[in-house]
N, C-alpha and C positions, 0 to 999 in steps of 0.2 A: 601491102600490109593487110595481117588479117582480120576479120571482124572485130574476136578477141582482143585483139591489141590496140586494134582503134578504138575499143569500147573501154579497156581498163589501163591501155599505155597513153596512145598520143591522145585518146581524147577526155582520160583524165588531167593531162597534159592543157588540153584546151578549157574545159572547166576548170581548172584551177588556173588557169592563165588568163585568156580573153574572157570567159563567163564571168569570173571572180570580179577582174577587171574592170567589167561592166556593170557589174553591179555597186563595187566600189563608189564609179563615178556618181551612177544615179544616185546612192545614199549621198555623194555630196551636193548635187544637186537638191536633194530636197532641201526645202524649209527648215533648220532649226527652231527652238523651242520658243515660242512669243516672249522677247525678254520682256517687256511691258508687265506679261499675264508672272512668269515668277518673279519678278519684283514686287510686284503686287501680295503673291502669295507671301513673300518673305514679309513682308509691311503688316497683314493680317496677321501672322503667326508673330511678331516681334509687338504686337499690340496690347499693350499693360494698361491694365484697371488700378489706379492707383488704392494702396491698402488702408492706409493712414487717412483721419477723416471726420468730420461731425459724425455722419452716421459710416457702417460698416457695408463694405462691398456689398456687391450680388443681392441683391434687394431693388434698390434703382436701376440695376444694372442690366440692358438688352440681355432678354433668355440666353444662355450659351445651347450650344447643341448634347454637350453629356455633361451629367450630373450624377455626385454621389453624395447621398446621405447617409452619415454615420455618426451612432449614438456610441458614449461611451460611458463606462460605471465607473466611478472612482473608487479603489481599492479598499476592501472593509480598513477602518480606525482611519481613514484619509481626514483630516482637520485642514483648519484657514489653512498653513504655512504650505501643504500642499498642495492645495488648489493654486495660492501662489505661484509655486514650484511650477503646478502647470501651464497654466495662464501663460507666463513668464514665458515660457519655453515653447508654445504651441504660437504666441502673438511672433516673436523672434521668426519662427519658422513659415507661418504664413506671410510674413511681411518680404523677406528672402523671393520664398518662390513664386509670390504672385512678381514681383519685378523679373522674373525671370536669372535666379543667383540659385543655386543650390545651398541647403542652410549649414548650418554648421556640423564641420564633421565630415558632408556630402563632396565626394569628389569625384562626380559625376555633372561639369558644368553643363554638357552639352546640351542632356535631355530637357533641363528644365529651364534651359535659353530661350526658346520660342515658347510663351504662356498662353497665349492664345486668349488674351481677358482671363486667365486665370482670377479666379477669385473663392476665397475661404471665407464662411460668414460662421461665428457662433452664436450658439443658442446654451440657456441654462436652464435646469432640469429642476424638480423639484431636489431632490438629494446634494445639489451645489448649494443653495442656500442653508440644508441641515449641514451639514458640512461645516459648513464655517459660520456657526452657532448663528444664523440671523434666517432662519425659517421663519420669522414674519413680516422679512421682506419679499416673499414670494408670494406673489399676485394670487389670489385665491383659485383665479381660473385654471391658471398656469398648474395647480398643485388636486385641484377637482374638477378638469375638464367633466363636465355631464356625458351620461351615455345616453346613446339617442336608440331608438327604436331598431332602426334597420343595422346598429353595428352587429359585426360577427366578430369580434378582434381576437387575434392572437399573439401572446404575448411573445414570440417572436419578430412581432413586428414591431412593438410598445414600447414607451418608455424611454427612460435615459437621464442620466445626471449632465449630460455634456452633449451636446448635438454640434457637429463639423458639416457644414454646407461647402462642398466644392466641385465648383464649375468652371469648365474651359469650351472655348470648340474645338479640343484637341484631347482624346483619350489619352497622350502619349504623357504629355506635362500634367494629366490630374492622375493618373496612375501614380508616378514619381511622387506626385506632391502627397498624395494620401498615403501611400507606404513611409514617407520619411515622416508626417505626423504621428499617423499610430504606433510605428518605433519608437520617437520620442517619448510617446504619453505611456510605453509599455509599464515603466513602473509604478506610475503612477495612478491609471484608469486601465481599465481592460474594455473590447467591443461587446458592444450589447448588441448592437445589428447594424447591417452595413446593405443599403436599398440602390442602386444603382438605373438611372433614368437616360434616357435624351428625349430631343427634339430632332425636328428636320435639320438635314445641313446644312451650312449654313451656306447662305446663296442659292442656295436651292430656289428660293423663291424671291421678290423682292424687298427690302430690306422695311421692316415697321408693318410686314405682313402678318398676321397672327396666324399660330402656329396650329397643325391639324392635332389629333391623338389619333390614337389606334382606330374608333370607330368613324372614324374620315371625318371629325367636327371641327371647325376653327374653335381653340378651346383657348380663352380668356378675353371677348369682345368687349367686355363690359368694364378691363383694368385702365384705372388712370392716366393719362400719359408723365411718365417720372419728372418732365421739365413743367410741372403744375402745380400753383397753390394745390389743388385739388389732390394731388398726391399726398402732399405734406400731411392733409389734414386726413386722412386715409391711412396713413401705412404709420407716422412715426409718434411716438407716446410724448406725454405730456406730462404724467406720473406715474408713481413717485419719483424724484428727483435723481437718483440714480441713474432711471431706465428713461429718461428727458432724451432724447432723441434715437431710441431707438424704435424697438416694437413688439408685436409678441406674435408667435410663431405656433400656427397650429400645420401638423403634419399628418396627412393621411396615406395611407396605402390603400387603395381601390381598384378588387378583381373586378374584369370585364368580362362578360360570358359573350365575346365574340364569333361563336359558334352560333349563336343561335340570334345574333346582332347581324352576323353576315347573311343569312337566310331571311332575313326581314325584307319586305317589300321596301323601297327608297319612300312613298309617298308615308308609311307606315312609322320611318324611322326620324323623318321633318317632323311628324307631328310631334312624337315623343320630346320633340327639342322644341319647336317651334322655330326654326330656324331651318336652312338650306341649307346642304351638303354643299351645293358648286360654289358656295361664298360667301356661307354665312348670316347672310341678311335676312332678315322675320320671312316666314310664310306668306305673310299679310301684305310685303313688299317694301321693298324701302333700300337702304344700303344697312353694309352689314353693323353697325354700330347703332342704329335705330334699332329701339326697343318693337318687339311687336304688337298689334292694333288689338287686342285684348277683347272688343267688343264689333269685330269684325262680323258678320256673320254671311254665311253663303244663299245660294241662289232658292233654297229650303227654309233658310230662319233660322239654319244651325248654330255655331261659332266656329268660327272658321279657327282659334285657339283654343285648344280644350285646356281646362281649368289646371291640369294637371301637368302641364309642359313643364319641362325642364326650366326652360328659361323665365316662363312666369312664377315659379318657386322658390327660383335660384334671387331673380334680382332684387337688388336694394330696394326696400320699402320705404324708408330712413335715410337719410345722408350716414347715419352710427351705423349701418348696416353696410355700408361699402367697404371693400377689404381688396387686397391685391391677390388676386389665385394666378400662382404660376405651375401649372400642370410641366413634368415630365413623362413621359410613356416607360415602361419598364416591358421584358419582355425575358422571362425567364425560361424560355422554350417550352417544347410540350410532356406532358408528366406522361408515366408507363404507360398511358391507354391512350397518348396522342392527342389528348384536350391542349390547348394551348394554358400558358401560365402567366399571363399579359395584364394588362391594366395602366393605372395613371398611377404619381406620386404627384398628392398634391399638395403643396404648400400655400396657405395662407395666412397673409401678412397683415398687420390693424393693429392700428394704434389700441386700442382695447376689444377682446377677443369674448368679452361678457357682452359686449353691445352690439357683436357685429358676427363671430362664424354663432355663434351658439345658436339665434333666433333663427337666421338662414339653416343653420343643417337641421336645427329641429322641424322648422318649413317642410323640409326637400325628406325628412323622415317619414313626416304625417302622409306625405301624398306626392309623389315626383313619379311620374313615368317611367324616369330611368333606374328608379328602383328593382325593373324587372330584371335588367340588364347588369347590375352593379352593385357590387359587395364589400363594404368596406371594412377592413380585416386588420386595417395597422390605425394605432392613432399615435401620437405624441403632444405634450404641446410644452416650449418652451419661450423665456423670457430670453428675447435678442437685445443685448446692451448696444447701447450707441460706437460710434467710432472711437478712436482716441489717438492721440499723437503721436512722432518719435519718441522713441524712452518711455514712453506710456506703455501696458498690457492692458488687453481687452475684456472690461470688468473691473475696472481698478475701482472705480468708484465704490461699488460695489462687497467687492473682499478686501479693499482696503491695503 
């Protein structure tokens, strides 16, 4: 036999025969797939938040890993009977796809069977209360949020008669879900802007870990745990009797200048926080939930906290000053010159939003560190009604 032949006849012959063979066997020999670990996955991804409720999802609800915000405008001459119209239609549709159903119309079961804690929360804008003739039942803050010192805002970021909160740890079931809302709401609201967030993934780290941002910080150390008196009287309103258990929702968009945050020395970028990268916990020592020693001072007479830290600015001076911040990271890649396009979305929740972000951001306006570092560029604020029941839409009380 010659070379030739035993190279492209008989020993093609043998690779496809014995070699194949053999490798056949080995792939059965291997391990298949841990059924344990996709049981488990199947179990996560089949895991429903339920929608119906005193108060409304995603609020108490563990951070999901992505998150989209989006504001919509109700179409010029939109009256009460529209708002209804949407209300109606948009409660219907969340209620569907957070159980994992596709909503009406949708025949598409597959995608939106594993929800992943999906959950839709609404907010209402100042123009939902003109709307439906009762603009002096919006909360004055809700309708003149204060401008603070350090805002840059752009009204591509701003604003909004209607704000859609939705979150999964699943891109795939909040894509579906947010494309079958805004279809719905098409004639009746049009998008004013649409901010797109996550977090780490999930398992990523251990479960009641708090989450980092872009600039490597554990960002919300300071948030209530949800199964606490101390939540309640934090996050859910008390009046007027409409908004009784829900709360009010201020939304920022905040550019990071992580260009010039990454080049910072690590001991340079503790202090600006007062707080550790590797875990969060004060400068001064402690775990990470302990506030830091404010009147530390070093082996000089210094303060080992400078007046200006983040976290001395940020935190509650007041019990009316506590509010829930749930930071998302966004990350809109880098613009023609290769700067990056990054930052936080950040939502904060309080039972009243005149006694609690206002004094905090005007604080962190006058003097905060991380002023150098962060620009805040988007604002919103909206009134979150409470939950409500089967046959109920969300707002009822409210539009009536």
């Amino acid at each position: 036999m010659s070379r030739r032949r035993l190279l492209l006849g008989g020993g093609a012959t043998l690779a496809g025969g014995s070699l194949a063979g053999a490798a056949a066997t080995l792939a059965l020999s291997e391990p298949g797939p841990d059924t344990a670990s996709v049981v488990t996955a199947e179990a996560k991804g089949a895991q429903v938040v339920p929608f119906y409720g005193n108060h409304q999802a995603g609020i108490a609800t563990g951070a999901q890993a992505h998150a989209r915000f989006l504001a919509l405008d109700l179409k010029p001459g939109a009256d009460r009977s529209h708002v209804q119209r949407l209300l109606r239609l948009l409660t219907d549709d969340a209620a569907k796809l957070t159980a994992g159903r596709a909503p009406l119309a949708g025949n598409d079961p597959e995608i939106p069977a594993l929800p992943s804690r999906l959950t839709v929360t609404f907010g209402f804008g100042p123009g939902l209360f003109d709307a439906i003739g009762r603009g002096d039942h919006c909360p004055d803050v809700i309708r003149n949020l204060p401008a603070f010192a350090t805002d840059r805002l752009e009204d591509r970021w701003s604003g909004g008669d209607v704000l859609l909160q939705v979150c999964s740890d699943d891109a795939v079931p909040l894509s579906y879900a947010l494309r079958r809302l805004v279809r719905d709401s098409r004639d009746l609201a049009s998008v004013r802007w649409c901010q797109t967030g996550f977090n780490p993934a999930r398992d990523s780290e251990p479960a009641g870990t708090t989450p980092r941002n872009l600039m490597g910080q554990r960002d919300g150390t300071a948030n209530p745990a949800s199964d606490t008196e101390d939540f309640g009287a934090t996050v859910w309103s008390d009046e007027p009797g409409w908004l009784r258990g829900g709360s009010m929702l201020v939304f920022r968009r905040i550019r990071m200048d992580v260009d010039t945050w990454d080049d910072l020395g690590r001991p340079a970028k503790e202090m600006a926080t007062a707080r550790k990268l590797s875990d969060g916990s004060p400068v001064t020592g402690g775990a990470e939930k302990d506030d830091p020693d404010t009147a530390a001072v070093d082996g000089q007479g210094f303060p080992v906290v400078a007046a200006e830290a983040h976290v001395v600015r940020a935190t509650a001076r007041t019990p009316t000053e506590r509010m829930l911040r749930r930071g998302f990271s966004y990350d809109d890649g880098p613009d023609p010159d290769g700067k990056p396009d990054c930052g936080l979305l950040f939502a904060a929740y309080q039972k009243d939003a005149v006694a609690s972000f206002v004094p905090v951001q005007k604080r962190l306006a006058e003097s905060d560190a991380m002023n150098t570092w962060t620009t805040h560029v988007g604002s919103a604020a909206f009134a979150v009604p409470p939950g409500c029941t089967e046959g109920e839409y969300i707002g009822e009380a409210l539009v009536g």
